[in-house]
C-alpha positions as CSV (number, residue, x, y, z in Angstrom):
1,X,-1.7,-75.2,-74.4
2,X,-3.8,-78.0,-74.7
3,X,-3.0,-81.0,-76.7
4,X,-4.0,-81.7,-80.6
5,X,-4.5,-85.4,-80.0
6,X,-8.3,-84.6,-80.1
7,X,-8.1,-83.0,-83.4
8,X,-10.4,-85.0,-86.1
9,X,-9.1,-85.9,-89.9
10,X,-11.7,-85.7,-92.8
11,X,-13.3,-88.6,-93.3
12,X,-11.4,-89.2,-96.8
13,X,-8.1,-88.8,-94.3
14,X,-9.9,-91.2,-91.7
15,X,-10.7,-94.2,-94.4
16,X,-7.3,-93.9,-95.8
17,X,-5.4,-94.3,-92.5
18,X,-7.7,-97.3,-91.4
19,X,-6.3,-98.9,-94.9
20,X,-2.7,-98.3,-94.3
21,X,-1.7,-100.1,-91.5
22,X,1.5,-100.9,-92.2
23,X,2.7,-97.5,-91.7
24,X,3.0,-95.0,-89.4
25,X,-0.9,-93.6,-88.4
26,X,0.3,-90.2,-89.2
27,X,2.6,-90.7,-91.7
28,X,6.0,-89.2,-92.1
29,X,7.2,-85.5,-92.9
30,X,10.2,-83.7,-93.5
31,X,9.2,-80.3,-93.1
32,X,11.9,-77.5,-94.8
33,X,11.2,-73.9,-92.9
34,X,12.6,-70.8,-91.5
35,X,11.1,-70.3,-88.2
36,X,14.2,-71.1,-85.4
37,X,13.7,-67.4,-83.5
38,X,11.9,-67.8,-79.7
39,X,8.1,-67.2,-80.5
40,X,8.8,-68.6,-83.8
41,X,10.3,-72.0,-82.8
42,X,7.1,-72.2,-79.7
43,X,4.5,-72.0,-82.7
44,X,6.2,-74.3,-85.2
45,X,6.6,-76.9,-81.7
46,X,3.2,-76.9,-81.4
47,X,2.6,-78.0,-85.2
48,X,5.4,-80.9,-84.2
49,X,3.9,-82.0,-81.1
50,X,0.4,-82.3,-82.8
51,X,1.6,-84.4,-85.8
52,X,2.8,-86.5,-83.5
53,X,0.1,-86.7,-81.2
54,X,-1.6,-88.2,-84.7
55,X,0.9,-90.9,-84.3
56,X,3.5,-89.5,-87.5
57,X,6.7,-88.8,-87.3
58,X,8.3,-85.3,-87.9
59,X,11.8,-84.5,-89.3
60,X,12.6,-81.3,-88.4
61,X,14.5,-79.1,-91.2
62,X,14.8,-75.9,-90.0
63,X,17.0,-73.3,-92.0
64,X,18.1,-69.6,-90.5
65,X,17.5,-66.7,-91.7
66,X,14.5,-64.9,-91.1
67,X,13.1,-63.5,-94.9
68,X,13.0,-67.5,-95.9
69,X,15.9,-66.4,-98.5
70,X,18.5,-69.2,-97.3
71,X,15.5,-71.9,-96.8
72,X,14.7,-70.9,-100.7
73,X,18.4,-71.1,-101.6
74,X,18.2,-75.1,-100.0
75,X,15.1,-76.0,-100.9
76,X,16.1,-75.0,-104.6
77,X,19.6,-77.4,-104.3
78,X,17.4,-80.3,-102.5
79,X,14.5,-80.4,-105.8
80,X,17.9,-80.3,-108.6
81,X,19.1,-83.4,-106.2
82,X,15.5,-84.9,-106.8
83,X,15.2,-85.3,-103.1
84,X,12.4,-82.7,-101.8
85,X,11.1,-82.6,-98.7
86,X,7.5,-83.6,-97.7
87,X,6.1,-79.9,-97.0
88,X,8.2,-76.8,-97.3
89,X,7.0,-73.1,-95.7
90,X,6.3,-71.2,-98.9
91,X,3.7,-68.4,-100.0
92,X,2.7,-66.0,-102.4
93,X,3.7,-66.2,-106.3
94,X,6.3,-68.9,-105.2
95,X,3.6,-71.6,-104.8
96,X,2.6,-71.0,-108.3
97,X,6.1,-70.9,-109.9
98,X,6.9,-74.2,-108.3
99,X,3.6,-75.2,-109.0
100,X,4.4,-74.3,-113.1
101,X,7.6,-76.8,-112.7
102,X,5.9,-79.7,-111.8
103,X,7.8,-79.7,-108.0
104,X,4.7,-80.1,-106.3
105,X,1.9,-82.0,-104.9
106,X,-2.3,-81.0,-104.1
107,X,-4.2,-82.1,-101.3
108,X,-7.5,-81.5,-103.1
109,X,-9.4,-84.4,-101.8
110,X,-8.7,-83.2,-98.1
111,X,-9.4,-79.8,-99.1
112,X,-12.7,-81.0,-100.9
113,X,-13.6,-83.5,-97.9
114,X,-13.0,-80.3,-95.2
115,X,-14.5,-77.4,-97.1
116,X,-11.8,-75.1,-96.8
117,X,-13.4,-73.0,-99.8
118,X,-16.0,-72.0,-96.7
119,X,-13.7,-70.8,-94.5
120,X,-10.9,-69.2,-95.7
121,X,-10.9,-65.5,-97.2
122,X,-11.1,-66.1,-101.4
123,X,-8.1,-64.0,-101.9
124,X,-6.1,-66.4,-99.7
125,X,-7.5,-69.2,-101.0
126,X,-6.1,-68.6,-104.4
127,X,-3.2,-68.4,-103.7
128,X,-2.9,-71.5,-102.3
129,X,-4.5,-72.8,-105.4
130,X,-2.7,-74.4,-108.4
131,X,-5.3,-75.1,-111.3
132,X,-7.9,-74.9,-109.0
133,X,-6.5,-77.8,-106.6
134,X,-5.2,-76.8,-103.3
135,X,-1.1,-77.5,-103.2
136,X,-1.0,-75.6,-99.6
137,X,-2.2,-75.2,-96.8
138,X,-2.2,-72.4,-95.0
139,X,-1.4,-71.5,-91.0
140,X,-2.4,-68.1,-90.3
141,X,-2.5,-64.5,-91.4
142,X,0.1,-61.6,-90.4
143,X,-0.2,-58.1,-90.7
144,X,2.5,-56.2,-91.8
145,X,2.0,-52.8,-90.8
146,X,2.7,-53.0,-87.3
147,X,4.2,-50.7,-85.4
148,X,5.6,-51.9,-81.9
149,X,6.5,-49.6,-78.9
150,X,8.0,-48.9,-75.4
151,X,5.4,-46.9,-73.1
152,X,8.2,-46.6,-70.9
153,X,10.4,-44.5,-73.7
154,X,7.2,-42.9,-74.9
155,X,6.1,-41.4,-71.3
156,X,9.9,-39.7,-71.1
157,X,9.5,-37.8,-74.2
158,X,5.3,-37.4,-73.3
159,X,4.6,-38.8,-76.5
160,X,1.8,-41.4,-77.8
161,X,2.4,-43.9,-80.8
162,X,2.2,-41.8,-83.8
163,X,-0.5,-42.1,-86.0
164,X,1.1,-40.3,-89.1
165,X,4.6,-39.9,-90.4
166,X,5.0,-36.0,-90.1
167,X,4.3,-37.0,-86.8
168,X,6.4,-40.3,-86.1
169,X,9.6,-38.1,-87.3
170,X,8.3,-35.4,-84.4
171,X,8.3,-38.2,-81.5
172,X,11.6,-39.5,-83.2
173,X,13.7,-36.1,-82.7
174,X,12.3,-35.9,-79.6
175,X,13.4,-39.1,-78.6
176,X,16.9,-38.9,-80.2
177,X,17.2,-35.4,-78.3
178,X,16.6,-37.6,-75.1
179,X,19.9,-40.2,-75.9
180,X,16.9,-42.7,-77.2
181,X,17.3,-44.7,-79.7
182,X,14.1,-44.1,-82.3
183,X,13.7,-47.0,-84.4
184,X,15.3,-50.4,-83.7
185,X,16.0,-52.3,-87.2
186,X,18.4,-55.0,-88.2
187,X,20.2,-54.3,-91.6
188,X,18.8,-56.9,-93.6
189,X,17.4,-56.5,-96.8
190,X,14.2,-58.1,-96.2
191,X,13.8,-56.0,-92.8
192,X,14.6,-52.6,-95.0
193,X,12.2,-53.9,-97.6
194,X,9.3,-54.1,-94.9
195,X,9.7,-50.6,-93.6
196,X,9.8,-49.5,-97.4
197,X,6.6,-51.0,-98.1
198,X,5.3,-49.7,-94.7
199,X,6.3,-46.3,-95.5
200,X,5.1,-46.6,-99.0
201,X,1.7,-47.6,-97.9
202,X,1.3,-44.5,-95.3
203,X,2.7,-42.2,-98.3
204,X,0.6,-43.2,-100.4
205,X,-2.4,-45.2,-99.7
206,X,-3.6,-48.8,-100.9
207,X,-4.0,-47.7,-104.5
208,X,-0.5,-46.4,-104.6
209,X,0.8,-49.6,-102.9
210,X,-0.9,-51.6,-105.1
211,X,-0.2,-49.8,-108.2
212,X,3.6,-49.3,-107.4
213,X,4.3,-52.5,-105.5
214,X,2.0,-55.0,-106.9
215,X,1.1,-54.3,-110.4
216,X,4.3,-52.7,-110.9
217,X,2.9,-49.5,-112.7
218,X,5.8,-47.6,-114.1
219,X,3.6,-44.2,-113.7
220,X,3.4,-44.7,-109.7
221,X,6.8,-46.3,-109.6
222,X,8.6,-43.2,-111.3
223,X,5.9,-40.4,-109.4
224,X,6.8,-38.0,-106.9
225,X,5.0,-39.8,-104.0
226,X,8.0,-42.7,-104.2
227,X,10.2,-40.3,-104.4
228,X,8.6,-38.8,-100.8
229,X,8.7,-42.7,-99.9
230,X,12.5,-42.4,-100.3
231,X,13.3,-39.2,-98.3
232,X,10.8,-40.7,-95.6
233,X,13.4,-44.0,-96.1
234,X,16.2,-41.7,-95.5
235,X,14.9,-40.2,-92.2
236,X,14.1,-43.9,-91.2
237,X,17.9,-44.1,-91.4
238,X,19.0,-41.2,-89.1
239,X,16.8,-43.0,-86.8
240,X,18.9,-46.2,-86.3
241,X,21.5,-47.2,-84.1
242,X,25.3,-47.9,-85.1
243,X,24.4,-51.4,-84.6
244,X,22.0,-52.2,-86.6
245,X,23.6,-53.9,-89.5
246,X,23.2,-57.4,-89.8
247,X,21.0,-57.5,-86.6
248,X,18.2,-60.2,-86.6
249,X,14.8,-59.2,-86.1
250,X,14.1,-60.7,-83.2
251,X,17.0,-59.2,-81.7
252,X,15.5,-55.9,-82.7
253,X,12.7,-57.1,-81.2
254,X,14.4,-57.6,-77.9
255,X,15.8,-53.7,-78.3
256,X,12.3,-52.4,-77.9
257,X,11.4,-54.9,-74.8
258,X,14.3,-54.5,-72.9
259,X,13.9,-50.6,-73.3
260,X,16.8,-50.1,-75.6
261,X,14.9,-48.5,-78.2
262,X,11.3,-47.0,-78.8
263,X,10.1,-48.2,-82.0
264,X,9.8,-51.3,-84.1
265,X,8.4,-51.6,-87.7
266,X,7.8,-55.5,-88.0
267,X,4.7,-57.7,-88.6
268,X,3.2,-59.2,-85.6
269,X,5.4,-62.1,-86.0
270,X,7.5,-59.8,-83.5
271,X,4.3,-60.3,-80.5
272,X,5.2,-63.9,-80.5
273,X,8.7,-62.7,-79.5
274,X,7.5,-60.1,-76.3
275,X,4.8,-63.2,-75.6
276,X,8.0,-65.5,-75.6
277,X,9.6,-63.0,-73.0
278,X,6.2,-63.0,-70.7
279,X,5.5,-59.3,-71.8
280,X,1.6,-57.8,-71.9
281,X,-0.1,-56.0,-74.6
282,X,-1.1,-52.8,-73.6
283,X,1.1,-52.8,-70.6
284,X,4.6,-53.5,-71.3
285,X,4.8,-53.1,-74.9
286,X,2.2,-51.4,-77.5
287,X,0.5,-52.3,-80.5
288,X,-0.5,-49.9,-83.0
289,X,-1.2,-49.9,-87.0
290,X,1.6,-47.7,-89.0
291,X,0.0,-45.0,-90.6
292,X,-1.6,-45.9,-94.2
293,X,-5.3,-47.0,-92.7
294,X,-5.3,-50.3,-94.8
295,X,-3.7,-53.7,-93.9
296,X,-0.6,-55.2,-95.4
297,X,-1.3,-58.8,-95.6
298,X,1.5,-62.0,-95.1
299,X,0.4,-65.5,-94.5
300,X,2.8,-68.2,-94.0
301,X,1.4,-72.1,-95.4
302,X,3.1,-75.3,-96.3
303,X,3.2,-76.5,-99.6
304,X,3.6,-80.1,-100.3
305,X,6.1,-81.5,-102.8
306,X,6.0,-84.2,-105.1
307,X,7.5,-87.1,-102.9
308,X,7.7,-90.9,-103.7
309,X,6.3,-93.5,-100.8
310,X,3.3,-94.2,-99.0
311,X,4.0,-92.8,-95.8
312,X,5.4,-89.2,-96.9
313,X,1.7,-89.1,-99.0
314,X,-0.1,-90.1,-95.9
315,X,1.8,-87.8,-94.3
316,X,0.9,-84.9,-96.5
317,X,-2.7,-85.6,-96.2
318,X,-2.7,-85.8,-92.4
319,X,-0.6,-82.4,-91.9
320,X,-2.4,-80.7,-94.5
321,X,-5.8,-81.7,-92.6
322,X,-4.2,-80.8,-89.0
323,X,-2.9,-77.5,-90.2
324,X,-6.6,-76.5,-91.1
325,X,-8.5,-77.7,-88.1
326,X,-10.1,-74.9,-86.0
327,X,-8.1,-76.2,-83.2
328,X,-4.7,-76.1,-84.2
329,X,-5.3,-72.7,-86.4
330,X,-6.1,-71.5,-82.8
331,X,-3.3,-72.9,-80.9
332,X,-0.6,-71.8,-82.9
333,X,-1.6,-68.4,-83.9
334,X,-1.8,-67.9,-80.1
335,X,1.8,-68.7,-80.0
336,X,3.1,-67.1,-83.6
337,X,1.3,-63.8,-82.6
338,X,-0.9,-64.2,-85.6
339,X,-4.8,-64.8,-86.7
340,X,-5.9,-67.7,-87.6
341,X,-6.2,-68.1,-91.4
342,X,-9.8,-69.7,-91.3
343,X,-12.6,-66.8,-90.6
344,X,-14.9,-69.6,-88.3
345,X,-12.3,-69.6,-85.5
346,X,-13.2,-67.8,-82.1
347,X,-11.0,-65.0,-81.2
348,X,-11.8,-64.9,-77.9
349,X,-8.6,-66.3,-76.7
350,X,-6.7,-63.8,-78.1
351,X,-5.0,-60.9,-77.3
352,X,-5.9,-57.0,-78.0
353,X,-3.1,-56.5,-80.5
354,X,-4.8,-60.0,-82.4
355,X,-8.1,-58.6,-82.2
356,X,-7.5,-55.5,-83.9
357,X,-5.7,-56.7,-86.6
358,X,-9.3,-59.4,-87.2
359,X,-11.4,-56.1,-87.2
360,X,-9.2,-54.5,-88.9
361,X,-8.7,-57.1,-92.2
362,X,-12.4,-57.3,-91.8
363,X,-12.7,-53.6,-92.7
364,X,-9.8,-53.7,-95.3
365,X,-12.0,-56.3,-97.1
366,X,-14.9,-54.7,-97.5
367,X,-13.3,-51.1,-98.1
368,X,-10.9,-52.9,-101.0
369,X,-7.5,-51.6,-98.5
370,X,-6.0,-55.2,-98.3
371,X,-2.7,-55.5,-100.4
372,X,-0.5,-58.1,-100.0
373,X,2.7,-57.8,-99.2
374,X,5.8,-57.4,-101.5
375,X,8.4,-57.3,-99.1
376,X,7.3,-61.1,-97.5
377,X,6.5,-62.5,-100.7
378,X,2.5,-62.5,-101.3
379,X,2.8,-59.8,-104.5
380,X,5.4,-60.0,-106.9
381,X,7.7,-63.1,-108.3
382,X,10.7,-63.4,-106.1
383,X,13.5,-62.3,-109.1
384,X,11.2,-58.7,-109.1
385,X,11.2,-59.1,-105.2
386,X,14.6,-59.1,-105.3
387,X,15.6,-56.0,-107.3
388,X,13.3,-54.1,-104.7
389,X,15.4,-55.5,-101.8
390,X,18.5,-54.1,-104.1
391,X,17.8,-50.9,-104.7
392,X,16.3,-50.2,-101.7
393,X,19.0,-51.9,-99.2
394,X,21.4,-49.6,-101.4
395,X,19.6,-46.5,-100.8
396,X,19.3,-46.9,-96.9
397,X,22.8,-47.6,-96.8
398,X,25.1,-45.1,-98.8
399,X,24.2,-41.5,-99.8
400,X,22.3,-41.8,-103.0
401,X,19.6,-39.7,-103.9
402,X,15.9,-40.4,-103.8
403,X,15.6,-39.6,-107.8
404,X,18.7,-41.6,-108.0
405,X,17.0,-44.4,-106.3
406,X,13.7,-43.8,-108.3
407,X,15.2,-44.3,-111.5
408,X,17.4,-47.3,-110.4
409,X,13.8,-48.6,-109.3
410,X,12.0,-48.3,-112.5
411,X,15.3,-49.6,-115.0
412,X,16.0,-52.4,-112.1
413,X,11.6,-53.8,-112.3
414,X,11.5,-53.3,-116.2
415,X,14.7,-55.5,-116.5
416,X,13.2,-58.2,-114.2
417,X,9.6,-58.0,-115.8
C-alpha cells in the first residue's frame, strides 16, 4: 500500500509545526487500543507507519481482548494514576461520559481548519462531538450485520446464504445432519451480544431494535418479539461447536476459512482477517447481510486525552488531521475490511463485500434503518451495555427460559437506568 508521507496537514496544523521546532515534526503519541488480531494489527500498522512518515513518534499500547473491555479496564487505572495516554480507541456514549469528567481534549481547530462537518455522515459526527467541539476523530465505519460463509460447506448441503432466519435454521440442520459445524462463535460475551442484536434486528426490524436496544423501551423490552429473539438465541446455541467457549473471534474467523464451519455472525472487521489469509470475496468466502434489511452501524475513532507537553499536543493535532485525510481513511479501511468514515472517499478500490455495505448505509439513511450498535458500544452507556452482555451470556449458556431471560432483561436495564 502506498505510503502516507504525501498526506497534507491543515493549514492551522502546518503553521503550528513550522513554530515548533524544537520538537519532533509530528509530535509524540501514546496510543491505548485493542486491535492485536492479523487484519486488525495490518490496519492499525498502517496508522503507525503514517505517523511516522510525518516525522512523530508512536508508542504503541496495544491491550487484548477483542470487545475493548480489558483496554477500558486500563485506560480507567491509567486516568486515576493521572497519566493518560495521548489518543485512546473509544466510541459511542463513552466519548461523552469521559468527555462529562473532564478526561479529555478537542481538536476543534483541526476539525474547523479541515471541514470535517462536510464530509462525515451527521449522526457520526455527533458523536464524536463534546459541546459541539470535536474530541475524536474517527477511522471508519463497520457494519454489524454481517453474515460470513463457506461456499465450499454450502455447495455440500446445496444451500445458498440464507436470507431469513426460518430459513438460516433450515440450512443449519441440514448442515449439522452432514457432520458440519453451522455457526462458528467464540463464547465471549461481547461476541454473544453481537449475534443477539443481530437476531434482534432480523426479528424485529429497526424500530424494534431501536426501541428495545437503544431507547430502552420497557414495552418492546418485555414483548413477545424478544422473547422470539431468545428462542432464536437458543437455536443459535445448538448450532455451535463444543469448543466454542472462550474462543477469539478471529479464531472463529479462521473456522469458517479453513472450512471448519459454515457460518459466521461478526462485523466486517472479520474480512480483514480472510484478506490477511489472501482469501477472495465472492470466491473463497461470502459476504451477505443477516436478515433484518437495515444496517447495524460500529465505528471505531480515537479520542484524545487531556495530556501535559508540547509534543503530545502537537501530536494530537497531527494524528487527528492524518486520521481524516481521504488518503489514509482509504488505506486503512482497505486493510481493516471497513468503509471509510468520510462520504468523499472513492470506493473504487474496494472490494464487493465494502461496496455493498456503502450502498447499503446509503439506503439505511435515507429509509431511517440505521441503528447503532449496542453490543459494540455506539447506543447505550457501557454500565447498561453491560447488563445486556449478562443476561444474555447467561441465557446462551445454561438452560434458562426465554420469559426467564425477558424478565431478568427488563429488572437487570431498569436497575442500571
Amino acid at each position: 500500500m502506498r505510503s502516507a508521507r504525501g498526506f497534507l496537514l491543515s493549514a492551522g496544523v502546518a503553521m503550528m509545526l513550522a513554530g515548533t521546532s524544537h520538537v519532533h515534526a509530528g509530535g509524540t503519541v501514546e496510543v491505548l487500543h485493542w486491535w492485536t488480531s492479523g487484519g486488525e494489527a495490518r490496519a492499525v500498522g498502517e496508522l503507525k507507519q503514517s505517523f511516522e512518515d510525518q516525522g512523530g513518534t508512536w508508542i504503541d499500547s496495544p491491550i487484548a481482548g477483542g470487545g475493548g473491555d480489558a483496554a477500558m479496564t486500563a485506560l480507567r487505572a491509567r486516568v486515576v494514576a493521572g497519566n493518560p495516554p495521548t489518543a485512546v480507541q473509544l466510541k459511542g456514549p463513552g466519548i461523552q461520559e469521559w468527555a462529562v469528567e473532564g478526561a479529555v481534549a478537542d481538536v476543534e481547530d483541526v476539525a474547523a481548519a479541515e471541514g470535517w462537518d462536510d464530509v462525515l455522515p451527521p449522526a457520526l459526527a455527533e458523536i464524536m462531538k463534546f459541546d459541539g467541539k470535536y474530541v475524536a476523530a474517527p477511522v471508519n465505519i463497520h457494519r454489524v450485520d454481517w453474515i460470513w460463509a463457506n461456499p465450499e460447506l454450502l455447495a455440500q448441503v446445496d444451500a445458498d446464504v440464507p436470507t431469513s432466519w426460518d430459513e438460516f435454521n433450515t440450512t443449519a440442520e441440514k448442515l449439522m445432519e452432514a457432520g458440519i459445524t453451522p455457526l462458528a462463535h467464540g463464547g465471549q460475551p461481547w461476541q454473544d451480544a453481537t449475534v443477539f442484536e443481530v437476531v434482534a434486528l432480523g426479528l424485529g426490524g429497526a424500530d424494534f431494535f431501536r426501541a428495545a436496544l437503544v431507547e430502552l423501551d420497557m414495552d418492546a423490552l418485555n414483548s413477545d418479539t424478544m422473547i422470539q429473539v431468545f428462542d432464536q438465541m437458543r437455536k443459535m446455541r445448538s448450532y455451535v461447536d463444543p469448543g466454542f467457549s472462550g474462543r477469539d473471534w478471529n479464531l472463529a474467523t479462521s473456522m469458517v476459512m479453513n472450512g471448519e464451519a459454515a457460518f459466521q455472525i461478526m462485523g466486517d472487521w472479520a474480512k480483514g482477517e480472510f484478506l490477511a489469509g489472501g482469501k477472495v470475496p465472492g470466491e473463497d468466502f461470502l459476504c451477505a447481510p443477516a436478515p433484518g434489511n437495515a444496517f447495524i452501524l460500529n465505528s471505531d475513532s480515537f479520542v484524545m486525552f487531556n495530556v501535559r507537553g508540547d509534543d503530545r499536543i502537537e501530536g494530537q493535532q497531527v494524528l487527528a488531521s492524518l486520521i481524516m485525510s481521504p488518503e489514509f481513511q482509504e488505506t486503512f479501511n482497505l486493510a481493516k475490511g471497513s468503509i471509510p468514515a468520510r462520504v468523499d472517499v472513492s470506493l473504487d478500490a474496494f472490494d464487493i463485500c465494502a461496496q455493498r455495505s456503502h450502498d447499503d448505509l446509503t439506503a439505511a439513511i435515507a429509509a431511517d434503518t440505521l441503528v447503532p450498535s449496542m453490543a459494540h458500544e455506539m447506543a447505550v452507556s457501557r454500565s447498561v451495555r453491560g447488563e445486556f452482555l449478562d443476561v444474555v451470556t447467561e441465557h446462551f449458556n445454561s438452560d434458562m427460559s426465554s420469559q426467564e431471560a425477558v424478565d431478568r432483561l427488563v429488572a437487570a436495564i431498569q436497575r442500571a437506568m
